[in-house]
C-alpha positions in Angstrom: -104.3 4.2 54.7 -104.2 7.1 52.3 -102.6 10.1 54.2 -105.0 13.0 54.0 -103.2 16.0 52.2 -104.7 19.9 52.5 -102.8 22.4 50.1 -103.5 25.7 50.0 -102.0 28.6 48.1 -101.6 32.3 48.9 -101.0 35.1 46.9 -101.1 32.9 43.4 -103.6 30.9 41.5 -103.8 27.1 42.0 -102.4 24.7 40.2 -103.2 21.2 39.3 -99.3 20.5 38.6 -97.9 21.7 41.9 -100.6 20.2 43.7 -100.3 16.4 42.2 -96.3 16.9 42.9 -97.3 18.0 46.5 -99.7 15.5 46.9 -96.6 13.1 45.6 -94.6 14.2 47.6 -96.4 13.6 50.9 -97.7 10.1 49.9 -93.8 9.2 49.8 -93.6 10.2 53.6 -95.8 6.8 54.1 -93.2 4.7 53.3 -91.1 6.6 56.2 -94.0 6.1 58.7 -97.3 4.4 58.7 -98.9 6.4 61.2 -99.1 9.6 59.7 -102.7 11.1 60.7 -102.3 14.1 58.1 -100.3 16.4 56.4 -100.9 19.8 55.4 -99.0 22.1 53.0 -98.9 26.1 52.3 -97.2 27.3 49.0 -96.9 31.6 49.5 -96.0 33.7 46.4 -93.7 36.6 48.4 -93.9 40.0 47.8 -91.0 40.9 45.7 -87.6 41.5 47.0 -85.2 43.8 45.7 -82.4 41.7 44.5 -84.0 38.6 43.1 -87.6 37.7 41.9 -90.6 36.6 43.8 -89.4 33.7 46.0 -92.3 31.5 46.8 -92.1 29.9 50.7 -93.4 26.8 51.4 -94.3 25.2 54.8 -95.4 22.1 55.5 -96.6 21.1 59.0 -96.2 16.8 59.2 -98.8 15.1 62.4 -98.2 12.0 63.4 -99.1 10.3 67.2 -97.2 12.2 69.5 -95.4 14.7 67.2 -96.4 17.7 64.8 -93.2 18.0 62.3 -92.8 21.9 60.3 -90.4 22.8 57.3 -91.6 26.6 57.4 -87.6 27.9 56.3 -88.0 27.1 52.6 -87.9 29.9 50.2 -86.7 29.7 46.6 -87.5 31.2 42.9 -88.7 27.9 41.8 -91.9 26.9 43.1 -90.8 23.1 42.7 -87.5 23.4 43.9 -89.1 25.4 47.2 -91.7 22.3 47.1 -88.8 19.6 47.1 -86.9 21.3 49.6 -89.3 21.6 52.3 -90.0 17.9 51.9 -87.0 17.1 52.2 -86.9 18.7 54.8 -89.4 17.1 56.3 -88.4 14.0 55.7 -85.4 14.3 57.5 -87.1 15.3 60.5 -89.4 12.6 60.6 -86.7 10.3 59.7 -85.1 11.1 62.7 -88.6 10.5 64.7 -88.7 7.1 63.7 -85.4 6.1 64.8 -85.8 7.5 67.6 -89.0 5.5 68.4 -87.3 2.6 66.6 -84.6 2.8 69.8 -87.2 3.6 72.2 -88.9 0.6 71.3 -85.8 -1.4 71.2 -84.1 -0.4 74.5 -86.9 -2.0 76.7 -86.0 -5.8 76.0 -82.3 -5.4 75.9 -80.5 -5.0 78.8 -77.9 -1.9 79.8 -73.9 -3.4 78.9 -72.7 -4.3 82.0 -70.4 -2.2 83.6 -66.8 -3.2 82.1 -64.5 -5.1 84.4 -61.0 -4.5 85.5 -58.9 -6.4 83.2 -56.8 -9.1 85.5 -53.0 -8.0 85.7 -50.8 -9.1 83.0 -49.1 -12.1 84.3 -46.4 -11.8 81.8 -45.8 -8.1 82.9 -46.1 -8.7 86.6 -43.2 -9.0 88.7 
């Protein structure tokens, strides 16, 4: 299934580059998890700050059954390096869901280690 991606921008034009690399982006997530139901990405063109340029944020909110992933920390001068950041981002996080479903799913069948016995006493050492 093609994972349905919404990209919007604020406070700039859109652009056809940044939204194929988006859209690129977020079809690589598939390969992560099969189960994603959608994903949805906001690119912002900041005001301007006084020490450096206008720093774009980009936040990206990830739903999948059961869980809603965000990267909403990522801010950076380059659009595409803001972009590849927050999915990165995101892909750790959702990473991390999977192997945690991964154990879940695991853990049912196996059973807990048994609780480790005393070793017998040396008979060597014993007197």
């Amino acid at each position: 299934m093609k994972l349905p991606v919404h990209i919007q921008f604020h406070g700039m034009e859109p652009s056809d580059a940044l939204e194929a690399s988006a859209r690129a982006h977020a079809h690589k997530l598939e390969s992560f998890a099969s189960d994603l139901m959608a994903c949805r990405v906001a690119i912002d063109l900041e005001q301007k700050h006084q020490h450096q340029g206008r720093p774009y944020s980009v936040r990206i909110d990830l739903t999948m059954p059961g869980h809603e992933l965000v990267a909403n920390r990522v801010q950076h001068e380059d659009v595409y390096v803001a972009l590849r950041d927050a999915f990165d981002s995101i892909k750790r996080q959702l990473e991390d869901v999977v192997r945690r479903r991964r154990d879940r799913e695991q853990r049912p069948g196996v059973p807990p280690p048994a609780a480790s016995e005393p070793e017998p006493p040396d008979e060597a050492g014993a007197q």
